[in-house]
C-alpha positions as CSV (number, residue, x, y, z in Angstrom):
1,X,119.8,-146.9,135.4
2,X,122.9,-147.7,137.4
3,X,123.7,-144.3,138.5
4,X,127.7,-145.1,139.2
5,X,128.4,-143.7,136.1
6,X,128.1,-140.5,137.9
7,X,130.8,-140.9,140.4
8,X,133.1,-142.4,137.9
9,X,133.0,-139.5,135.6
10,X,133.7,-137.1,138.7
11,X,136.4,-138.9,139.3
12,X,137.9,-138.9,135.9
13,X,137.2,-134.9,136.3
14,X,139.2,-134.5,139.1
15,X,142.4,-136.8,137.7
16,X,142.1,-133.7,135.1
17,X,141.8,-130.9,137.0
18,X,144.1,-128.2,135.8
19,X,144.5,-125.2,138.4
20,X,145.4,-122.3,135.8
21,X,141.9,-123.9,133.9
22,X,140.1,-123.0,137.6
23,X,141.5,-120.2,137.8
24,X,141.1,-119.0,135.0
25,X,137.2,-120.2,135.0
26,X,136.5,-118.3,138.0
27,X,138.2,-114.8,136.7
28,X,135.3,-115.4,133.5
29,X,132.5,-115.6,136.0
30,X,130.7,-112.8,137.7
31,X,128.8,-114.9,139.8
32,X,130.6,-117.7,142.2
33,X,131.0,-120.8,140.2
34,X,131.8,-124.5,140.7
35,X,134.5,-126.0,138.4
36,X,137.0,-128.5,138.6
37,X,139.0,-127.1,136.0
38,X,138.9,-129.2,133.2
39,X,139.5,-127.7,129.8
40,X,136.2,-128.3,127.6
41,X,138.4,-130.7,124.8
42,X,139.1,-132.8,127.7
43,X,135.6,-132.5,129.4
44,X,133.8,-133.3,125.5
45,X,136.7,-136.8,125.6
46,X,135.0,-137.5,128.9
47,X,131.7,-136.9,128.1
48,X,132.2,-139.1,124.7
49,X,133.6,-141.9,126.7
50,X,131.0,-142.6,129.1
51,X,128.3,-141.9,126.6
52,X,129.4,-144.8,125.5
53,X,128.6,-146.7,127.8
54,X,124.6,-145.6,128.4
55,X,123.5,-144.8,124.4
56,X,121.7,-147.7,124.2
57,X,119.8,-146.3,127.7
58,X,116.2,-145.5,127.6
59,X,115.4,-141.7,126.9
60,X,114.3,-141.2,130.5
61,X,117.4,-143.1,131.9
62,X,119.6,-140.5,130.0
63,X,117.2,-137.7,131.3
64,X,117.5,-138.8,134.4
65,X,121.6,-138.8,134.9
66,X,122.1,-135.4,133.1
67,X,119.5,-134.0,135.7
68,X,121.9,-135.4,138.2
69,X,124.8,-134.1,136.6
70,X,122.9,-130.5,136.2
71,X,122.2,-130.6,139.8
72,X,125.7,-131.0,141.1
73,X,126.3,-127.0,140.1
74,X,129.7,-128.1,138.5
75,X,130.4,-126.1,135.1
76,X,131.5,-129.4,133.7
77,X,129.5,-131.7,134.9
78,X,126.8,-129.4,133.3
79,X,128.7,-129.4,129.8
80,X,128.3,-133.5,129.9
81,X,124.5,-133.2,130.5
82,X,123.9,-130.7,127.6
83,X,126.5,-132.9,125.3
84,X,124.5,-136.0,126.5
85,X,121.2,-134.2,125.6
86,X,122.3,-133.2,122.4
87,X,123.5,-136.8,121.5
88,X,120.3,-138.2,121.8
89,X,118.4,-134.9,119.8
90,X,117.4,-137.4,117.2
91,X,115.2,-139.7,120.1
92,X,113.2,-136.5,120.9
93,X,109.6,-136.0,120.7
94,X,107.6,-132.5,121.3
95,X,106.7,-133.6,125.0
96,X,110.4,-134.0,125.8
97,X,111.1,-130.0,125.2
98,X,108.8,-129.2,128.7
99,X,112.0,-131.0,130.2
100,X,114.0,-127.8,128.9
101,X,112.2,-124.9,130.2
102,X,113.5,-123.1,132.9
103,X,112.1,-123.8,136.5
104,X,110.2,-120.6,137.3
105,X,111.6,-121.2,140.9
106,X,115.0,-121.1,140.1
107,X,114.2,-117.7,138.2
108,X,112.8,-116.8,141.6
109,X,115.6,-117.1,143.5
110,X,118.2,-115.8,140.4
111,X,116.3,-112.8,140.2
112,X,116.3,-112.5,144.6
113,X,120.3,-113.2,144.1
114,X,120.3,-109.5,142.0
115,X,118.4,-107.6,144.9
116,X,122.0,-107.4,147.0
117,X,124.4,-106.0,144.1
118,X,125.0,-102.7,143.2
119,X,123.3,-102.6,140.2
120,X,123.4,-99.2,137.6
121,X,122.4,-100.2,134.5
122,X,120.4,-103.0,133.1
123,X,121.4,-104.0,129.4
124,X,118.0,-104.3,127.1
125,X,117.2,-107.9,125.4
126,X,114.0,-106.6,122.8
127,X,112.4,-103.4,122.5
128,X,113.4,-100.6,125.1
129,X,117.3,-98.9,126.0
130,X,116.1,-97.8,129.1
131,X,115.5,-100.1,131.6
132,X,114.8,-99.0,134.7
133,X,117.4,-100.9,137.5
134,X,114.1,-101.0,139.6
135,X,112.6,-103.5,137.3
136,X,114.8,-106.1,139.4
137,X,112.7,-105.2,143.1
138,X,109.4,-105.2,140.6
139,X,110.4,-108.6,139.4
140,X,111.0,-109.9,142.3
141,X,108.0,-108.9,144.1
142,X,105.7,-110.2,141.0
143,X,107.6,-113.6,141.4
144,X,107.2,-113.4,145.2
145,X,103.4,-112.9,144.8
146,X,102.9,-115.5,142.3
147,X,105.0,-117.9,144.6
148,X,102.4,-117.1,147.8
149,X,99.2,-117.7,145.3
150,X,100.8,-121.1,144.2
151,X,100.7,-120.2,140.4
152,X,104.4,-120.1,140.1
153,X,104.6,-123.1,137.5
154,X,104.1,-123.9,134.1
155,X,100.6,-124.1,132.6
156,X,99.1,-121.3,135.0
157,X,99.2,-118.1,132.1
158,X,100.9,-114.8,131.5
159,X,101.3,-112.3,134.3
160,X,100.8,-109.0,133.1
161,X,102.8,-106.2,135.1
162,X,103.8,-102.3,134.8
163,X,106.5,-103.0,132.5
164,X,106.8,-106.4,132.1
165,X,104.9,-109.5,131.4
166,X,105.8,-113.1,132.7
167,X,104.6,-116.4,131.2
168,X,104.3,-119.6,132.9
C-alpha cells in the first residue's frame, strides 16, 4: 500500500488548522495532547475523502495505514483511523478483533505515567466505591513484574492480585 496517503492527509490537516479548535482541544484534556486543530466535521470530510481513494485496499493494507495514523499521537489523525476501521466493519472476521485489544505495554507505561500526579481519589468502574489511590503503585508493580517474567502479552492468563485481577 502506497503509504503517501499519509502525508497528504497531514497536509490537508494542517491547511485546516483552526487555533481557537487547539486551544480549545487542549483546555479538554488532562493529559498533554497532540492536535492540529481541526474541528471533527472537517476531520470526518477528510477522512471521507481519502477513504476514497484506498476502499478497494486489502483489509491488511487499511490495517496497516490506520496503525500509522494511530501511531503519530495526533487526536485527528486518530479519529481517521477509527472512521477508516469502522468503514470497513462489514470486511471483519473474529481474528481481526485481536487487532483491537489494548497493548498491555502501553497499559504499562499509562499506568507508570499516574505514579507522578497527585492523585486523591480514584473513581470506581464495577463493584467497589472505595478504591484505594494505592492501587495505582500495586498496579504498577504487578505490571512491572509481569514485564521482567516476559508474560506481559496476550495469551499468557489472568494475574490474580490483592485487589485486582489482570488478564492477558
Amino acid at each position: 500500500m502506497d503509504t503517501a496517503i499519509i502525508e497528504e492527509i497531514r497536509e490537508e490537516l494542517r491547511h485546516q488548522i483552526n487555533e481557537n479548535t487547539r486551544a480549545s482541544s487542549r483546555r479538554f484534556f488532562k493529559e498533554k495532547i497532540y492536535s492540529y486543530g481541526v474541528r471533527v466535521p472537517a476531520v470526518n470530510k477528510i477522512s471521507k475523502k481519502f477513504f476514497k481513494r484506498i476502499a478497494s485496499a486489502t483489509k491488511t493494507d487499511t490495517f496497516d495505514l490506520c496503525e500509522r495514523l494511530w501511531q503519530s499521537g495526533y487526536l485527528e489523525e486518530s479519529f481517521i483511523a477509527c472512521n477508516w476501521s469502522y468503514y470497513i466493519r462489514t470486511r471483519y472476521k473474529p481474528e481481526d478483533f485481536e487487532i483491537f485489544e489494548t497493548d498491555p505495554i502501553a497499559y504499562m507505561n499509562s499506568i507508570k505515567k499516574l505514579l507522578p500526579l497527585s492523585v486523591t481519589k480514584i473513581l470506581p468502574a464495577h463493584h467497589d466505591l472505595n478504591i484505594p489511590v494505592s492501587i495505582i503503585e500495586d498496579i504498577d508493580k504487578a505490571f512491572s513484574d509481569l514485564y521482567e517474567k516476559g508474560v506481559l502479552k496476550h495469551g499468557t492468563g489472568t494475574f490474580i492480585y490483592k485487589n485486582f485481577g489482570i488478564k492477558l
